[in-house]
C-alpha positions in Angstrom: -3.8 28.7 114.4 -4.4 31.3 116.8 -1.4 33.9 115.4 -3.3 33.3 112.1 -6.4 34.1 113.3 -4.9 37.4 115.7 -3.0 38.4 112.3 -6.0 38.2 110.4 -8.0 40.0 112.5 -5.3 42.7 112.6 -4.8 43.1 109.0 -8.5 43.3 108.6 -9.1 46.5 111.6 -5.9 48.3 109.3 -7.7 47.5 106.3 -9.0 51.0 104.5 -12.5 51.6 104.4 -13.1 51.5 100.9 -12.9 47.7 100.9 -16.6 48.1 102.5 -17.3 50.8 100.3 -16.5 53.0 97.8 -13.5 54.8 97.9 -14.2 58.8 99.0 -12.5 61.8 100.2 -13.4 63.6 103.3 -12.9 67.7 102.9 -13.6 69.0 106.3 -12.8 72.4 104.6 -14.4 74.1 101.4 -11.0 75.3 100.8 -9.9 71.8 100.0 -12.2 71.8 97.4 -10.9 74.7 96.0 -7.3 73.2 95.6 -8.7 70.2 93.7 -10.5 72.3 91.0 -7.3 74.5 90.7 -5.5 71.4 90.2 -7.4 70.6 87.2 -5.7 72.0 83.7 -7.5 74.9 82.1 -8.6 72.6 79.6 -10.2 70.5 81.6 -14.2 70.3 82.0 -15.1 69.4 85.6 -18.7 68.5 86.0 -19.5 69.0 90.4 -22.6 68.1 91.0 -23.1 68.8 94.9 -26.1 66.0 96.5 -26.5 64.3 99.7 -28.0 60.8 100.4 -31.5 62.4 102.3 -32.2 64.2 98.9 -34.6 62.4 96.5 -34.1 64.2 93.3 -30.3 64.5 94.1 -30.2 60.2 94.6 -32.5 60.2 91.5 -30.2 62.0 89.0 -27.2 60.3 90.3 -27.6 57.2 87.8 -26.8 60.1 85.0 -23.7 61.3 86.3 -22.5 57.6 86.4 -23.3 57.1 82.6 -22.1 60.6 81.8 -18.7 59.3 83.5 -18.3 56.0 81.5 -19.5 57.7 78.4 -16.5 60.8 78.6 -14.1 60.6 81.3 -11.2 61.2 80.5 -8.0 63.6 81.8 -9.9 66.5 80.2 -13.3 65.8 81.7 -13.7 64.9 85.1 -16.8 64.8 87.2 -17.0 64.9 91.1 -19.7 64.2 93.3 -19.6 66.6 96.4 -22.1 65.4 99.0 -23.6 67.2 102.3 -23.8 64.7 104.6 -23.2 65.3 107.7 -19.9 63.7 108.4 -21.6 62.3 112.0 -23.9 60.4 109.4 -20.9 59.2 107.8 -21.4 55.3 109.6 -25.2 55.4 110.3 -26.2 56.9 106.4 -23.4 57.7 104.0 -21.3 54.2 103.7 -24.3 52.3 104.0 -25.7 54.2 101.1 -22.3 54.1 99.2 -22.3 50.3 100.1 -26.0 49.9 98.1 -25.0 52.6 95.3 -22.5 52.0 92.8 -20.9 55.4 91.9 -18.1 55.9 89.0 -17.1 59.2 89.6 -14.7 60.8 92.2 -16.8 61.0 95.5 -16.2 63.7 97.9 -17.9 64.0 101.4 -18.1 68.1 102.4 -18.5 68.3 105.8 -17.5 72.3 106.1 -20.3 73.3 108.2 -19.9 76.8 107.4 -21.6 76.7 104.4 -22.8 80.2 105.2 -18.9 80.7 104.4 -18.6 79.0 101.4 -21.8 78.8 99.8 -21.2 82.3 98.4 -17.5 80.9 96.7 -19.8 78.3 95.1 -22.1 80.6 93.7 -23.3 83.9 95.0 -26.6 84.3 94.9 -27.0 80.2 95.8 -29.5 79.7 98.6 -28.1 76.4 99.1 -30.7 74.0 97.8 -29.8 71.1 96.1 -28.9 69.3 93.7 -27.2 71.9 92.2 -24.2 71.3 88.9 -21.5 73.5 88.6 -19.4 73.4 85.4 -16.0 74.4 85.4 -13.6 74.7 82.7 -10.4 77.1 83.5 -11.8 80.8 84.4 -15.4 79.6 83.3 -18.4 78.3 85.2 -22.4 77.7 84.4 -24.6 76.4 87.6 -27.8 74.8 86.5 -29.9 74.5 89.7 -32.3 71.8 90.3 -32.7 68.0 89.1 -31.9 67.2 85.6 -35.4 65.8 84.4 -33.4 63.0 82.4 -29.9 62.3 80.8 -30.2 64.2 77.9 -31.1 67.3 79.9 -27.9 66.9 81.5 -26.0 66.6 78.3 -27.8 69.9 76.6 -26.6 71.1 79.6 -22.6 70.6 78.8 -23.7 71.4 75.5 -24.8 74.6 75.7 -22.0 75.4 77.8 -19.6 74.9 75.3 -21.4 76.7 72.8 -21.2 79.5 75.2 -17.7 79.7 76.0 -16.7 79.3 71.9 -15.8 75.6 72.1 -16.2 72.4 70.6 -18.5 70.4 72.9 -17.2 67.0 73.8 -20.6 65.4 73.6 -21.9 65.3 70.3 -25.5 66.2 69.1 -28.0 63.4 68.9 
């Protein structure tokens, strides 16, 4: 009984940590980021909405990017979820918050501290406030900074981008 017990209690310290939570990524450099959007195909749209936990409207508009991902995920459109949180919040804040919020999308924790380094690569005249989206689809981007008011904002937001760039939007008109 008590090898059971010691081999349980082994098996459960090696267990990952997305057993207690949700499953994330850890970039400790912006330049990680970077190689995942590269590794998306050219016809791919990638919705990044960048957020942290202590941000109301960020927490608030979070519920849309969840229904946007079970409405239209697919290979071609992908949406990531970049938070801010400081990695030394990851026990105290971030799981706990993970733990409470169910989110769909890929999650990624940023914890590149030089964001006066690669805030610019984001967008270069961000201040850094968020939320901010960024939507990227081969060589072309649109930011929209700020909450979406609702769902539907969000989705006039793909919209439009697609009617910008010349393409057939994805997300049909109501």
């Amino acid at each position: 009984m008590r090898i059971v017990y010691t081999l349980s209690l082994f098996f459960a310290l090696l267990a990952p940590r997305s057993l207690d939570a949700q499953v994330f990524k850890i970039y400790d450099n912006f330049s990680e980021l970077e190689e995942r959007i590269a590794q998306a195909k050219s016809n791919t749209l990638l919705v990044i909405n960048f957020w942290a936990t202590y941000c109301k409207p960020c927490v608030k508009e979070l519920s849309y990017f969840n229904d946007l991902h079970q409405k239209y995920a697919s290979a071609d459109f992908e949406i990531l979820l970049v938070s801010l949180d400081f990695k030394s919040q990851l026990e105290k804040k971030f799981l706990p918050f993970l733990r409470a919020t169910p989110l769909y999308p890929e999650i990624i924790l940023m914890s590149d501290q030089d964001s006066d380094g690669w805030i610019p690569r984001v967008k270069p005249d961000w201040n850094g406030a968020i939320p901010i989206t960024l939507l990227v689809r081969g060589t072309q981007r649109d930011y929209h900074e700020g909450e979406f008011e609702s769902y539907a904002d969000l989705e006039r937001f793909i919209r439009r981008f697609f009617e910008s760039i010349g393409e057939p939007s994805p997300i049909p008109e109501n």
